[in-house]
NUZAMI-154570 format. One record per residue (C-alpha): x, y, z; chain; residue number from 0. Coordinates in steps of 0.05 Angstrom, whole numbers, plus 5000, padded with zeros to 4 digits. Layout:
N
[[X,Y,Z],'A',NUM];
...
***
This chain:
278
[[5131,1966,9842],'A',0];
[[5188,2000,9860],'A',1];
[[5229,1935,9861],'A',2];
[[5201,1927,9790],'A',3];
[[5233,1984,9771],'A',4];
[[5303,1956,9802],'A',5];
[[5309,1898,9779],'A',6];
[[5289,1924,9701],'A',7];
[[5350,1977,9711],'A',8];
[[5380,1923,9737],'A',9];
[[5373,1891,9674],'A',10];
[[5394,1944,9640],'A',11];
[[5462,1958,9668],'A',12];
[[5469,1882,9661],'A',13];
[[5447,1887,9589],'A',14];
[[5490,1948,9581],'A',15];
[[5556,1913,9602],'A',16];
[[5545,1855,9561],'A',17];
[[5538,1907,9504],'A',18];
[[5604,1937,9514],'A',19];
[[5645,1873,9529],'A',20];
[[5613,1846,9461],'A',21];
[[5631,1906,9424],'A',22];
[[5698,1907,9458],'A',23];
[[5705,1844,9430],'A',24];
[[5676,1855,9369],'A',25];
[[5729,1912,9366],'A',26];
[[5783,1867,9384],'A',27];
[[5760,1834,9328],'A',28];
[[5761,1880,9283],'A',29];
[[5821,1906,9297],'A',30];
[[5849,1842,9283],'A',31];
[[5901,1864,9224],'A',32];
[[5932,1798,9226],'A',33];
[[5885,1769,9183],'A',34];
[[5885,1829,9132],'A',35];
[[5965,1824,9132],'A',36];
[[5969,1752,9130],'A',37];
[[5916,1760,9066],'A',38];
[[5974,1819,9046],'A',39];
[[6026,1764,9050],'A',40];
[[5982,1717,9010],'A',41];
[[5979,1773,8959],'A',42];
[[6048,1780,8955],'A',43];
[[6070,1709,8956],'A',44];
[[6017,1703,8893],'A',45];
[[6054,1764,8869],'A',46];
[[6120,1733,8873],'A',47];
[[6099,1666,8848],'A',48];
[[6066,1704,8792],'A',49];
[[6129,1737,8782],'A',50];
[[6172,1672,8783],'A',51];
[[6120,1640,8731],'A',52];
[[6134,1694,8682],'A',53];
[[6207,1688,8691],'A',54];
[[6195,1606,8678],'A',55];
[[6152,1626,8618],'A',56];
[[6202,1674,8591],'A',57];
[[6260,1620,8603],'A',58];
[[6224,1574,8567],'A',59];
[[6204,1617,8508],'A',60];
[[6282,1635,8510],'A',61];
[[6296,1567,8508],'A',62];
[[6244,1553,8452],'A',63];
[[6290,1587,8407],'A',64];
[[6346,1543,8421],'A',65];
[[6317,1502,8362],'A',66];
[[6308,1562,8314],'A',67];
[[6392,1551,8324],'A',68];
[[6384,1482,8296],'A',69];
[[6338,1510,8245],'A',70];
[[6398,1525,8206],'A',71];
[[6412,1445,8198],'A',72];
[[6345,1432,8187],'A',73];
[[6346,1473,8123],'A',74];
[[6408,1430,8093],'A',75];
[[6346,1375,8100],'A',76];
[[6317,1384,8031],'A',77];
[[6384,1376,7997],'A',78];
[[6369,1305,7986],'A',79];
[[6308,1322,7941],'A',80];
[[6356,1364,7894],'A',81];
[[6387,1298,7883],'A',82];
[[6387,1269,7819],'A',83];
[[6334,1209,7801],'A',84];
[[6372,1149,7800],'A',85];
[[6386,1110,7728],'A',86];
[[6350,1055,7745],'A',87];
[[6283,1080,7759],'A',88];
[[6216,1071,7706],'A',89];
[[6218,1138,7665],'A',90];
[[6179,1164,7613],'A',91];
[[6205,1168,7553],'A',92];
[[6194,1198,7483],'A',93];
[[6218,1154,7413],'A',94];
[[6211,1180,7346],'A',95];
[[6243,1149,7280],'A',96];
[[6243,1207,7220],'A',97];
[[6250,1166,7141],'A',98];
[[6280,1208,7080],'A',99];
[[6277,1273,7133],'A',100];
[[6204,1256,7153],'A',101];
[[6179,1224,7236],'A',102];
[[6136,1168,7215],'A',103];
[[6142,1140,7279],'A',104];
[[6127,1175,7348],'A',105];
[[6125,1131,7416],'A',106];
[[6120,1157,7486],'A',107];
[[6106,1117,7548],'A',108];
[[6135,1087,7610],'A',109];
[[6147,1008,7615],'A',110];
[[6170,0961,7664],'A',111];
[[6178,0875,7656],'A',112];
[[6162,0835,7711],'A',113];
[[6181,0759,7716],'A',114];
[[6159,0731,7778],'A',115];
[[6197,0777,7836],'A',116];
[[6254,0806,7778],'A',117];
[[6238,0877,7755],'A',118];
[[6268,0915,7691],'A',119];
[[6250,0985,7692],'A',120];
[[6254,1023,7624],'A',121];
[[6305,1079,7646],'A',122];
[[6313,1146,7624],'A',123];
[[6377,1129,7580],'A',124];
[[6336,1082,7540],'A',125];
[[6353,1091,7471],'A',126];
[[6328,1062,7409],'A',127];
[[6379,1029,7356],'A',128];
[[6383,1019,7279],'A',129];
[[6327,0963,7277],'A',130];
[[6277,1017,7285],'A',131];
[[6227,1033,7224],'A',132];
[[6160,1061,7221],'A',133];
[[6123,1001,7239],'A',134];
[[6181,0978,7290],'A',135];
[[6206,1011,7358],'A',136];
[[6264,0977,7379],'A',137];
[[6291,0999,7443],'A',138];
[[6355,0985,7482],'A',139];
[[6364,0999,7555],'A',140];
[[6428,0980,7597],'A',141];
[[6441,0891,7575],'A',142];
[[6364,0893,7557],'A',143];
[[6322,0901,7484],'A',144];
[[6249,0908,7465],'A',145];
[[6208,0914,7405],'A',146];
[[6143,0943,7388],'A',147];
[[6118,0915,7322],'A',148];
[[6060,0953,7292],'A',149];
[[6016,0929,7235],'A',150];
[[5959,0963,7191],'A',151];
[[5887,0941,7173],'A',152];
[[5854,0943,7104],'A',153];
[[5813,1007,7125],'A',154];
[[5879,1040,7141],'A',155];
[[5880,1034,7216],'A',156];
[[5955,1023,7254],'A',157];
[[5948,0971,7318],'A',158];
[[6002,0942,7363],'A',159];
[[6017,0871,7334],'A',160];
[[6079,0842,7362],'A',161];
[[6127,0848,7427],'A',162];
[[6191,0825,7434],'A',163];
[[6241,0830,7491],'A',164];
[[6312,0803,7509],'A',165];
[[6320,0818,7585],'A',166];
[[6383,0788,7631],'A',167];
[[6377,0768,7692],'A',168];
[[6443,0750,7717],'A',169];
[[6480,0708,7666],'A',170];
[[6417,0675,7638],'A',171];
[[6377,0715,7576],'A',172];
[[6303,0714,7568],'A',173];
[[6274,0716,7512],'A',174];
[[6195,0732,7513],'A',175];
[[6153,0746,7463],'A',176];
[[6070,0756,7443],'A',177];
[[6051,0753,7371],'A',178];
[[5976,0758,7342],'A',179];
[[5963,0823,7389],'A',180];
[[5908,0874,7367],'A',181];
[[5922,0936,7414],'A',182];
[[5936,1003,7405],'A',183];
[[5898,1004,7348],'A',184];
[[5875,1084,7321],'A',185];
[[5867,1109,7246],'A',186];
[[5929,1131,7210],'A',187];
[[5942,1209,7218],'A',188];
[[5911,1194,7284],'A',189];
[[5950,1180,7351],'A',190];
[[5928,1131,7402],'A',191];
[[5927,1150,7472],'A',192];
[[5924,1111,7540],'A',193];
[[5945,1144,7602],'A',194];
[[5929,1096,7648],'A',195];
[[5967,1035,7612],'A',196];
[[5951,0965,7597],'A',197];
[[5994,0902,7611],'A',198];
[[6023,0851,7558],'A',199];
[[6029,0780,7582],'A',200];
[[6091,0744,7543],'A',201];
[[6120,0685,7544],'A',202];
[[6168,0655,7595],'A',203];
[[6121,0685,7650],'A',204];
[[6148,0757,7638],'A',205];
[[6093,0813,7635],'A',206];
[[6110,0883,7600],'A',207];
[[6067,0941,7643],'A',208];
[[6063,0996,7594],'A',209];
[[6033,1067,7626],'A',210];
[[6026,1142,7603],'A',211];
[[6019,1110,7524],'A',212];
[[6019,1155,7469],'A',213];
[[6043,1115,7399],'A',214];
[[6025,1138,7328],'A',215];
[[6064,1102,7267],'A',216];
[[6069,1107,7194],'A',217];
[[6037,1175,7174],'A',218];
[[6063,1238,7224],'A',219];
[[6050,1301,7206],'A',220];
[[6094,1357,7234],'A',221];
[[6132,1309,7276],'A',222];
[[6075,1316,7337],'A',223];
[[6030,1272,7363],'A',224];
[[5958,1279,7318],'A',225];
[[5892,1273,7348],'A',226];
[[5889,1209,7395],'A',227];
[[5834,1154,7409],'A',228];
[[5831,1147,7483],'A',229];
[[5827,1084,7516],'A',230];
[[5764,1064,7560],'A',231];
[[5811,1059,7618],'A',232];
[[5828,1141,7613],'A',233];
[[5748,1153,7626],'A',234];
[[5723,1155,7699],'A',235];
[[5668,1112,7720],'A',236];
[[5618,1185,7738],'A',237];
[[5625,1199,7658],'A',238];
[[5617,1126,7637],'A',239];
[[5555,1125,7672],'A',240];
[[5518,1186,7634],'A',241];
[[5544,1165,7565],'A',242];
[[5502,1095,7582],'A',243];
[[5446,1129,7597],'A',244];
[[5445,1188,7545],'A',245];
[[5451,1127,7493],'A',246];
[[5391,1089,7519],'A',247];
[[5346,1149,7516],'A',248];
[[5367,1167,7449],'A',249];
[[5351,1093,7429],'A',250];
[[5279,1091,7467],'A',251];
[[5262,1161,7429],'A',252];
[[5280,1125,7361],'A',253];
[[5244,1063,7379],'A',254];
[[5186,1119,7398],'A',255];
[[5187,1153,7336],'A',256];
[[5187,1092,7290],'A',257];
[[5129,1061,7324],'A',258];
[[5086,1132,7312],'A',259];
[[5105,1127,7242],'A',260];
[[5090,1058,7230],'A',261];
[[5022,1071,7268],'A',262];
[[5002,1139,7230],'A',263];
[[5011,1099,7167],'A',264];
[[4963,1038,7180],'A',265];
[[4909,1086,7212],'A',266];
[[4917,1136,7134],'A',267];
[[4911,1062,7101],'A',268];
[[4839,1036,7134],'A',269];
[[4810,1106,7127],'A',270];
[[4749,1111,7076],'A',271];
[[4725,1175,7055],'A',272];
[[4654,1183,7061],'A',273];
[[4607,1184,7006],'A',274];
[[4566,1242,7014],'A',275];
[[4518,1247,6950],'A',276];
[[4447,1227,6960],'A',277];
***
């Protein structure tokens, strides 16, 4: 028994070194700053490198102004819009011809002729000359001519009859032309009116595109353009559609309406009164 008791304090002492080496250790351990500095260094080098990335950012947002220095030639850039439109570019142009003090003849479009790969654009000095009348536009523009010949109907209606043009190409002249034409055509004190254009195939291959069309001839009143008949071309296909439609119902609730009447009247026909007297 008693060397029971020995060998458990024994144990003890044994188990009470083993204690003290391991928390000697475990102190050396924990007194192990190194780690806790090195992590300080860490820090720091973070720190610094945090510190040198500002610095980049800040060089580079310094250096991003650099081009707010070359802003200033960038700002000459839209100069070249200021410039003027050169002569030889399509333009829209107005025409009127005024008889005895009074416009019996306002034009306004833009036109172009086109002969296979040769352009002439109708400029912005296009001017019209002496030929002109109230039926006739007769234009001139740089070694180039054109006519518009207008005619009226019986029930007092103006329509575009005739074109004519002279156009150079080079030293050869063409000379195009397309008679028996039926466009254009409005009442007289009206205007006609065709924004998005129509072409006119001549002769000699040469097409005139006419665009942004506005003509009224013979009767003007007050020198501006009257009330205008707009081409089909100027109304989009979403209104076209309803206009269809709206025009077939209206027709079906005639057709409707008739039929009734036509019925109600053959039913009033076969009806015999009834003889009541005995």
């Amino acid at each position: 028994m008693k060397f029971l008791i020995v060998l458990i304090a024994l144990f003890c002492v044994a188990a009470g070194l083993s204690d003290t080496s391991t928390s000697t250790s475990s102190n050396g351990f924990t007194t192990t700053q190194e780690p806790i500095s090195s992590s300080t260094s860490v820090n720091k080098q973070t720190t610094t490198a945090d510190e040198t990335t500002a610095v980049v950012t800040t060089s580079s947002s310094s250096t991003t102004h650099s081009p707010s220095i070359t802003t200033g030639s960038s700002s000459t850039t839209p100069s070249p819009t200021t410039s003027p439109i050169p002569n030889n570019w399509e333009s829209t142009n107005t025409y009127n011809y005024t008889k005895n003090g009074t416009v019996c003849l306002l034009a306004k479009f833009a036109a172009h002729f086109k002969k296979d790969n040769k352009i002439w654009n109708v400029t912005k000095d296009a001017e019209i000359t002496d030929t002109t009348g109230c039926g006739k536009l007769s234009v001139k523009f740089d070694e180039n001519k054109f006519e518009l010949v207008f005619n009226q109907t019986s029930k007092g209606a103006f329509y575009l009859q005739r074109v004519n043009a002279a156009l150079v190409n080079g030293t050869q002249e063409i000379n195009a032309f397309k008679t028996g034409l039926a466009l254009a055509k409005a009442s007289n004190g009206s205007s006609y009116m065709c924004l998005s254009g129509f072409p006119v195939s001549l002769s000699e291959n040469v097409t005139m595109y006419l665009k942004e069309v506005q003509f009224q001839a013979y009767y003007v009143k007050g020198a501006t353009f009257a009330t205008a008949y707009e081409c089909t071309g100027d109304f989009p296909d979403n209104m076209l559609v309803p206009i269809i439609v709206g025009c077939a119902l209206g027709g079906l609730i005639v057709v409707v309406l008739l039929a009734y009447c036509v019925l109600r009247s053959r039913a009033n026909r076969k009806y015999d009164p009834v003889d009541n007297t005995i």
